[in-house]
Structure formats: structure tokens, C-alpha cells
N, C-alpha and C positions, 0 to 999 in steps of 0.2 A: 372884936377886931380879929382878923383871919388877916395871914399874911404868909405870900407863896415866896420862895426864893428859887432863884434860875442861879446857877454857875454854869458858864457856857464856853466851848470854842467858839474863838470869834468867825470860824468859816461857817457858823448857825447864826449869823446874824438876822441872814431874812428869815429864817423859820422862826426864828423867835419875835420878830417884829411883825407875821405872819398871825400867828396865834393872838399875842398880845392885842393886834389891831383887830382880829375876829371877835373878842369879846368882850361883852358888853355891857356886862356886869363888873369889871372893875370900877375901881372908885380914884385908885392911884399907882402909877409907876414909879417907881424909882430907881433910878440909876447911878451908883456908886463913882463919886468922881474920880474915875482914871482914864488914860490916853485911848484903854481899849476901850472904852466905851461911849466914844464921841461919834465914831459910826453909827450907832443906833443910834443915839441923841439922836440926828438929826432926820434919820431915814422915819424914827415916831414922830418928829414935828413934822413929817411931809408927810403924814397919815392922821393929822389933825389931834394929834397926841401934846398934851403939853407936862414930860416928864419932868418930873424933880430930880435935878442934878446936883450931889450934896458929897460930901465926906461921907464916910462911914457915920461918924458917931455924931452928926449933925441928922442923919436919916431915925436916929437913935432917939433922938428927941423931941423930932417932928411924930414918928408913931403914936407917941404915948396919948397923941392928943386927938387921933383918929379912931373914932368908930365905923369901919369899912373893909370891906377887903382890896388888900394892898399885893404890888409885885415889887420886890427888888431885884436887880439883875446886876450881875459882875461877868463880863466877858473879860478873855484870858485871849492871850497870845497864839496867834496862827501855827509860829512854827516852835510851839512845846512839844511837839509830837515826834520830833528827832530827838528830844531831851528827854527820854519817859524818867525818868528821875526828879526832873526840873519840873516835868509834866503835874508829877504825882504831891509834889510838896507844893509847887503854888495852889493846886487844886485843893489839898487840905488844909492848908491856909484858910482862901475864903469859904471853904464848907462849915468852917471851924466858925470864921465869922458872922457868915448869915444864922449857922445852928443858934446862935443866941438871939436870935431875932423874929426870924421864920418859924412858923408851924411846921413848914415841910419844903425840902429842896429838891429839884427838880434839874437833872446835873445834863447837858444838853450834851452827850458824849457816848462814844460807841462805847465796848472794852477797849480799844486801843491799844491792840496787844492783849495786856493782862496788867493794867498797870491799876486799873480801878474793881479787881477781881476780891479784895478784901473791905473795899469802903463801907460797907453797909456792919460788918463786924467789926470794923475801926471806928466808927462813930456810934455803935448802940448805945454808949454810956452818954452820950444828949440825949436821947430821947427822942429827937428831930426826924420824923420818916424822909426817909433819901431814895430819890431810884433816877437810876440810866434812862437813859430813849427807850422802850419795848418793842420789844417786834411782834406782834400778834396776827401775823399775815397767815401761820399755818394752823391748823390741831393739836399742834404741840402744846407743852406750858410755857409759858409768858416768858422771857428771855431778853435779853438784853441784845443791841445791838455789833456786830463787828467794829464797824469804825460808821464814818460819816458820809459813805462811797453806799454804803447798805442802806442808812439811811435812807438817801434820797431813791436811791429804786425799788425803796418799799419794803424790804427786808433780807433777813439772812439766806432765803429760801432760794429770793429770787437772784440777789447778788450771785451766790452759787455759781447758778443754770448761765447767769450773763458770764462769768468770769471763763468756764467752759468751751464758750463759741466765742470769747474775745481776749483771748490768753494775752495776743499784742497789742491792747490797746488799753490805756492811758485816760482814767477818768474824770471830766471836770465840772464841777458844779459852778454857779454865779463869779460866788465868794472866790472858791480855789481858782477861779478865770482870771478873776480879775487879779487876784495876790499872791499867784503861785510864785514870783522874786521872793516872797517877803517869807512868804510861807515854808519854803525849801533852802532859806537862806543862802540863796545864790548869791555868789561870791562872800559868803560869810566866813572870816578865818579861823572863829572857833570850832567851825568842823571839816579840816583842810582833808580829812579823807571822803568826806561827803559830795560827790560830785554831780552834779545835775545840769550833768552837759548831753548835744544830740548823740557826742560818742558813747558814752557810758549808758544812755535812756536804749540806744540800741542794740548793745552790747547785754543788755538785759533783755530783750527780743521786742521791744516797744517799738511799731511802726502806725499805728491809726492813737488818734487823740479823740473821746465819746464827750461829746456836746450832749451833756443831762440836764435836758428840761423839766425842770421844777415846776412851770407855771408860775412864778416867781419873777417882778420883773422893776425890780430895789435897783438892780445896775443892770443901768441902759446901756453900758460895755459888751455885757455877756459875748453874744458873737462875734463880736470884733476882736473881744481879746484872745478869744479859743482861736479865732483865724490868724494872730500874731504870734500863738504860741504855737500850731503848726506848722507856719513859716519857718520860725525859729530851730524848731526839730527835725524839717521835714518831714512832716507826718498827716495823713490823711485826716480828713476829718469825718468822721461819723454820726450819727444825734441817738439818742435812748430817751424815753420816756422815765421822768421822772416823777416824786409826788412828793406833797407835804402830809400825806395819810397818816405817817410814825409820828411826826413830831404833835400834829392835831391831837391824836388819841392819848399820846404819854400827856399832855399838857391836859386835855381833858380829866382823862384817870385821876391825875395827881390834884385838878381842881376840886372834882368830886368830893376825892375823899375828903380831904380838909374842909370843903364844906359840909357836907353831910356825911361825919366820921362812921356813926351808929347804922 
């Protein structure tokens, strides 16, 4: 029995229901019963997926009786990433949780800052191989990703060169289209200095909002929300080219090994 584990932001939902549904060789998904992860639920049962939606320690005792390779998946909260604090403890929570479970986890996360800059020497004593998204786009060595903006256009390289020639412009994926209230905690009062209003996004030099097509098309909002939320800002709208290349290959890589370790 081989068994992968995902801990994810839930703005990687499609890229993980992406992957998940490309391969074909699983035997079973499982998804850990919390509110973050009723979105996937259901975007895998409209991909012909019939996951196991369990507790923790119900998934715990459904394994033992499988010979197959299995995926469990824990998605976390959109807007941890104004808390890197909050970020970094819910995320070693369930690393902590799946390490006893998983042969290896597969954490769907830029650096994010630097808040996940020590994880890989904060959990050697499991045993459990752990890695970030990879960026393998240049000749460099293997590298972890910036945030989830790098991701999707394919890496650190190219984010760069984009950020460059789009200083004022405002980038938005599916997920971040369709949940950027949720995400940014607009009107949230526990961060009344946090403001993510059109004066302040402008006052920051933000005037075009980038429609990053993933090729991805989980929410059939996409455009309509980027069109709402440049109404919203007054702000132009623009499109980029986006992919699912990073998350395919880190998910591959990490398949790999655990299956064929040697």
C-alpha cells in the first residue's frame, strides 16, 4: 500500500482536482472531513470521482484494509496568507497529521514569504519526504515556488519578467476570481488595518486586474467575476497565459518517487 498526501491552499483547488483526475492509476481518494474540503468533494464527483469523505481517524482505519495506492487531501483556508503565523501552525498541524499516514506529502504551496522556508528540517524526525510546488522551468536547481501567482504562469523565471512589464496590475487565478471577498477578508474586523478597498489597491499603483488562464474550467464564473471585480476597482482588464505544467510535474515527481523509491 503506497499512500500520497496533499496539504493544500484551497486557491489550488483546480490544480489538484486537475492532477488527481489525470491519473489513472489511483485506486482511492480521500478527503478529510472539513468545510475546506467540500469544494473538491464535489468538483471530483463532477469528474466521475467517487471520494471517500471520512474523519481523520476513520480514513485511519479504512487504510489498513487497502492494498493500493491511495491519495489523502486536507485543504486549508484561502485567507491564511495574511496570518503567516496562523498560516504556518494550521499547516504543521495537518503535515503532522497526514506524516503518520502518508509515505510522502506533497504541500500545494508557494514559500509564501518564508513561512514554510524551515519545513523540510522541522519534520526530518518523521521520516515522511515532504516538498513544495517546484519550479523546474529554468537550468537552475530545483526550487521551490514564490507564491501561487508563480505558479500558475509557470514559474519563478517567468513571474519575474511578467511582474516587470506589469508593475500595475493585479493578478487573478479561477479560485482567487471567484473568492477574492473571502480570501482578503474583506470587511473582516480582525485585520481593521488590512484594507482592500479601490483607494488603497490604488494608492499601491494597482490600475489593470490579469485574467490568468489556466486552461482550467472547474468555475464557470471565471470571467464574469474578474469582470465584477474590475468594475468594482476600476480597473482594466487584461488576460496572461497561464498553466498547470508546475503542479502536473511536482505531482508527478512526488508520484514517482514513492512509487518506484530505488
Amino acid at each position: 500500500m503506497t499512500v500520497l498526501g496533499i496539504v493544500g491552499c484551497g486557491i489550488f483547488e483546480d490544480e489538484i482536482v486537475h492532477v488527481l483526475a489525470n491519473d489513472p492509476d489511483i485506486d482511492r481518494v480521500y478527503l478529510i472531513e472539513s468545510e475546506e474540503n467540500r469544494g473538491i468533494l464535489h468538483k471530483l464527483q463532477a469528474e466521475g470521482f467517487d471520494p471517500v469523505f471520512l474523519p481523520f481517524y476513520k480514513i485511519k482505519k479504512d487504510l489498513k484494509r487497502n492494498e493500493e495506492f491511495s491519495v489523502i487531501v486536507q485543504l486549508q483556508g484561502m485567507g491564511l496568507h495574511l496570518d503567516p503565523a496562523r498560516l504556518k501552525s494550521e499547516t504543521y498541524t495537518n503535515v503532522n497529521l497526514l506524516s503518520r499516514l502518508a509515505d510522502g506529502i506533497l504541500l500545494f504551496y508557494g514559500l509564501c514569504g518564508q513561512v514554510f522556508s524551515r519545513l523540510q528540517r522541522d519534520f526530518a524526525y518523521t521520516g515522511c519526504p515532504l516538498k513544495l510546488l517546484q519550479d523546474r522551468s529554468t537550468g537552475e536547481s530545483i526550487r521551490p515556488l514564490e507564491d501561487c501567482i508563480a505558479v500558475a504562469l509557470g514559474g519563478n523565471s517567468r513571474y519575474r519578467e511578467i511582474l516587470k512589464s506589469h508593475s500595475n496590475t493585479f493578478f487573478l487565478t479561477p479560485m482567487w476570481a471567484v473568492n477574492w471577498r473571502t480570501a482578503f477578508r474583506v470587511g473582516d474586523e480582525m485585520f481593521p488595518g488590512f484594507e482592500f478597498t479601490p483607494e488603497h489597491l490604488r494608492e499601491l499603483g494597482y490600475r489593470r486586474v490579469a485574467r490568468i488562464n489556466t486552461q482550467l474550467s472547474y468555475e464557470h464564473d471565471f470571467e464574469k467575476k474578474v469582470e465584477e471585480f474590475a468594475r468594482n476597482f476600476g480597473f482594466e482588464v487584461i488576460e496572461l497565459e497561464g498553466s498547470t505544467e508546475i503542479a502536473q510535474k511536482s505531482y508527478s515527481q512526488m508520484r514517482k518517487m514513492l512509487i518506484r523509491p530505488f
